[in-house]
PyMOL Python script that loads the backbone (N, CA, C, O; Angstrom):
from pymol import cmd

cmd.read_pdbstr("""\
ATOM      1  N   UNK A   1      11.464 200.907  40.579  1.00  0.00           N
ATOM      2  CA  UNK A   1      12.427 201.037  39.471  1.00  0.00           C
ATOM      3  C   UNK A   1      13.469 199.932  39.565  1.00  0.00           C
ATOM      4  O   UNK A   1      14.100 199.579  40.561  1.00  0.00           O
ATOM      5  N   UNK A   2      13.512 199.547  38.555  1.00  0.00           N
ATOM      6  CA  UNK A   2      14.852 198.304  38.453  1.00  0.00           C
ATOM      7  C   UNK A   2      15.833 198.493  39.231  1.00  0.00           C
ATOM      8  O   UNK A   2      16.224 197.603  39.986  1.00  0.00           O
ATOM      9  N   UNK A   3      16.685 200.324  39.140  1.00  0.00           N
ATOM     10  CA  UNK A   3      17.914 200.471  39.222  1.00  0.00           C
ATOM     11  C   UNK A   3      17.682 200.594  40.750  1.00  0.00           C
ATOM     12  O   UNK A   3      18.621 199.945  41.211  1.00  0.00           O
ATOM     13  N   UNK A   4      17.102 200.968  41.582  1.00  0.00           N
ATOM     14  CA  UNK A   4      16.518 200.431  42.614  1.00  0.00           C
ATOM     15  C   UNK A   4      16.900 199.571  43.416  1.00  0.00           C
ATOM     16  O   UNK A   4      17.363 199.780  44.537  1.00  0.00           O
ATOM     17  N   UNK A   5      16.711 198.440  42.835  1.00  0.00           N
ATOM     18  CA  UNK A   5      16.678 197.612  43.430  1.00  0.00           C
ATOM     19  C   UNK A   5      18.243 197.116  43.684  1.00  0.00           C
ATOM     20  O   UNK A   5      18.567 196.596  44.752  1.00  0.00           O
ATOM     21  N   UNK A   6      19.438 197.383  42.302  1.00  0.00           N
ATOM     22  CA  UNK A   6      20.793 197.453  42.177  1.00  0.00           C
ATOM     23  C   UNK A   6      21.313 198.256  43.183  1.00  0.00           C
ATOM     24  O   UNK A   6      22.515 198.376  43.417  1.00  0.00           O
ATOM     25  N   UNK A   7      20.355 198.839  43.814  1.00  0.00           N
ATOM     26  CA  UNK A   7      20.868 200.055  44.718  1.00  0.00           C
ATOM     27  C   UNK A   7      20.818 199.735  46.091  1.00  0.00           C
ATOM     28  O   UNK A   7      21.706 199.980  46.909  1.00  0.00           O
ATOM     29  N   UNK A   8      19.683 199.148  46.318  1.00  0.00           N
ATOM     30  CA  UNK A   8      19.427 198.735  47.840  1.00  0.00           C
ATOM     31  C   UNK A   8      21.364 197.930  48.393  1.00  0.00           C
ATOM     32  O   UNK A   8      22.162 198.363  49.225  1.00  0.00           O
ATOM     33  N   UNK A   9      21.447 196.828  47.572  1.00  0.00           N
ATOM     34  CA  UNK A   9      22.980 196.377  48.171  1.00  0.00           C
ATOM     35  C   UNK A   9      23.698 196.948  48.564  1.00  0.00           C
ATOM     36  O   UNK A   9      24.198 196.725  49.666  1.00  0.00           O
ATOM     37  N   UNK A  10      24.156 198.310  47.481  1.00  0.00           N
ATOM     38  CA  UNK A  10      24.770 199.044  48.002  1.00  0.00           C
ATOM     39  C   UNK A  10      24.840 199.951  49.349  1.00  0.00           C
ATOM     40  O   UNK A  10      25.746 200.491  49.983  1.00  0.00           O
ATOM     41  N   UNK A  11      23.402 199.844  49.469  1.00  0.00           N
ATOM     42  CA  UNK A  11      23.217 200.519  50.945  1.00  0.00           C
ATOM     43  C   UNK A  11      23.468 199.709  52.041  1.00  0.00           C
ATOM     44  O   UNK A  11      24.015 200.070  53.083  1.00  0.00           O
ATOM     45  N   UNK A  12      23.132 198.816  51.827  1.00  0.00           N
ATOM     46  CA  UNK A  12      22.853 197.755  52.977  1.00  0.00           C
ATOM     47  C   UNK A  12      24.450 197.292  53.241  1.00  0.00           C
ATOM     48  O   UNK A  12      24.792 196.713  54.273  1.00  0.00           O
ATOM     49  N   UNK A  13      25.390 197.641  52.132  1.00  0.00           N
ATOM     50  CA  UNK A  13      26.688 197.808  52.672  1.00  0.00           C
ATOM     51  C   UNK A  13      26.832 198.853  53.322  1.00  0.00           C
ATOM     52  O   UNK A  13      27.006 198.598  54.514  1.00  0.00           O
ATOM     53  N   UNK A  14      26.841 199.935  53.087  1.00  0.00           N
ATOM     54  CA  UNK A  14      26.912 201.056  54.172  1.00  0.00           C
ATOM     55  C   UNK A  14      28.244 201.603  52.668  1.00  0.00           C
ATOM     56  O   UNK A  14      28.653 202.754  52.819  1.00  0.00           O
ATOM     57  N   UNK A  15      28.540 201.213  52.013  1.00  0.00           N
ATOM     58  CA  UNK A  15      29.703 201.951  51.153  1.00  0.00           C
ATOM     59  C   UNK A  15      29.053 201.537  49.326  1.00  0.00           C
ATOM     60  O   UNK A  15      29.017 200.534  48.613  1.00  0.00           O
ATOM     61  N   UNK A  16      28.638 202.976  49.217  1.00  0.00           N
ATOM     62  CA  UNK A  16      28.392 202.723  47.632  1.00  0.00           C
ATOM     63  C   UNK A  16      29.246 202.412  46.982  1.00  0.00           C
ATOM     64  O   UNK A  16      30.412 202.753  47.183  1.00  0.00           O
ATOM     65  N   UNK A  17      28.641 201.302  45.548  1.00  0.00           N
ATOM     66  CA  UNK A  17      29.494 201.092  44.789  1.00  0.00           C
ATOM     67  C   UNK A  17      29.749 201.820  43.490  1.00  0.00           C
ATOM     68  O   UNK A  17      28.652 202.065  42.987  1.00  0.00           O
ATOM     69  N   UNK A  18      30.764 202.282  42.714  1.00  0.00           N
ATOM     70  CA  UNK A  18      30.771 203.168  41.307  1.00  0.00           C
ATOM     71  C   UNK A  18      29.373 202.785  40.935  1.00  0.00           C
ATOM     72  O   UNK A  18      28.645 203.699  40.548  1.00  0.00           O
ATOM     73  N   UNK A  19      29.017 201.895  40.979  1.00  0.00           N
ATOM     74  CA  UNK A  19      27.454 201.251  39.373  1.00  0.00           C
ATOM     75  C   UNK A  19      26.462 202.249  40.656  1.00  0.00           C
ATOM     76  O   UNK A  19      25.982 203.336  40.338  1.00  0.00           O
ATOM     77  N   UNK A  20      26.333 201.819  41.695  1.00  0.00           N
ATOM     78  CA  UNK A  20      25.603 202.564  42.560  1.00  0.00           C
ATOM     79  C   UNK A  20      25.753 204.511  42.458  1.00  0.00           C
ATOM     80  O   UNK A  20      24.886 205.365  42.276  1.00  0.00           O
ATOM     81  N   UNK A  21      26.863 204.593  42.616  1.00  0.00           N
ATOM     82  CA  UNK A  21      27.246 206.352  42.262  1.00  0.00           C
ATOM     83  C   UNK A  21      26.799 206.484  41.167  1.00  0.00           C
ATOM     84  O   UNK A  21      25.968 207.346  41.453  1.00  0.00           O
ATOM     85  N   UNK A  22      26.582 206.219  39.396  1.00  0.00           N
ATOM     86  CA  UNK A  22      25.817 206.362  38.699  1.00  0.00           C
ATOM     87  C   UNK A  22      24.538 206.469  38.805  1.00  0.00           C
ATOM     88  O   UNK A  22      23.752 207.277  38.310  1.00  0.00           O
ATOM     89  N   UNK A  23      24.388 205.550  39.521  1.00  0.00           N
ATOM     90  CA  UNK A  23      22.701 205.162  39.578  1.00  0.00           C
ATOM     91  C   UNK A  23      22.262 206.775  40.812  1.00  0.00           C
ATOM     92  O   UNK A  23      21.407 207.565  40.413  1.00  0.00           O
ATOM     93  N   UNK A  24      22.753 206.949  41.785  1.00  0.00           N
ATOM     94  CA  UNK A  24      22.865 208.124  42.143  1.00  0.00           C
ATOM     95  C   UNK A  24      22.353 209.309  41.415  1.00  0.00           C
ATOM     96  O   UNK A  24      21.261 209.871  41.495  1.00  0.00           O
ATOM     97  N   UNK A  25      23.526 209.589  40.592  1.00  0.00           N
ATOM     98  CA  UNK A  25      23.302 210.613  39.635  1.00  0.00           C
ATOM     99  C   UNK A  25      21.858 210.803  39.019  1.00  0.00           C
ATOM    100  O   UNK A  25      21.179 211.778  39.341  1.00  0.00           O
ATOM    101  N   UNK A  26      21.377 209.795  38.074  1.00  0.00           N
ATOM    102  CA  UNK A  26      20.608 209.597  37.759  1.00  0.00           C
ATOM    103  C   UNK A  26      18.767 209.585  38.761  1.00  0.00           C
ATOM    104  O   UNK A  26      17.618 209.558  38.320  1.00  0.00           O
ATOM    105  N   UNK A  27      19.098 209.606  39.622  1.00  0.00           N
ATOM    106  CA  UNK A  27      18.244 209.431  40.409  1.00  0.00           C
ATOM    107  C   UNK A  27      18.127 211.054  41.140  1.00  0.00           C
ATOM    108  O   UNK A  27      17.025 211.518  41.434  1.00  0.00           O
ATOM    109  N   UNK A  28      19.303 211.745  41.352  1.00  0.00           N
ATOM    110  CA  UNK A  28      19.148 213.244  41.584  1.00  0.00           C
ATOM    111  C   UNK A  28      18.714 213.863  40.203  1.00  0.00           C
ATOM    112  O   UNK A  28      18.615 215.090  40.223  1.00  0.00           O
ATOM    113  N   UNK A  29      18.418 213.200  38.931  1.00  0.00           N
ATOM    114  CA  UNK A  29      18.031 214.270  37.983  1.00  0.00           C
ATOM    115  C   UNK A  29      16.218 213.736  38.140  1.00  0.00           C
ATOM    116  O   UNK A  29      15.343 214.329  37.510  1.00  0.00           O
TER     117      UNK A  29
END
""", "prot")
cmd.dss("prot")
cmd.show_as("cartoon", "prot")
cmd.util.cbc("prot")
cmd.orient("prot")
């Protein structure tokens, strides 16, 4: 998935970012 991939950075910081906490959400539905 695209958003995915927007997501990995955020991990690899160790601190999600807001665009990441959306993408979150979306990913628990």
């Amino acid at each position: 998935v695209r958003k995915l991939s927007r997501f990995k950075p955020g991990l690899a910081n160790g601190k999600p970012i807001r665009s990441d906490m959306s993408i979150e959400l979306e990913l628990k539905k």
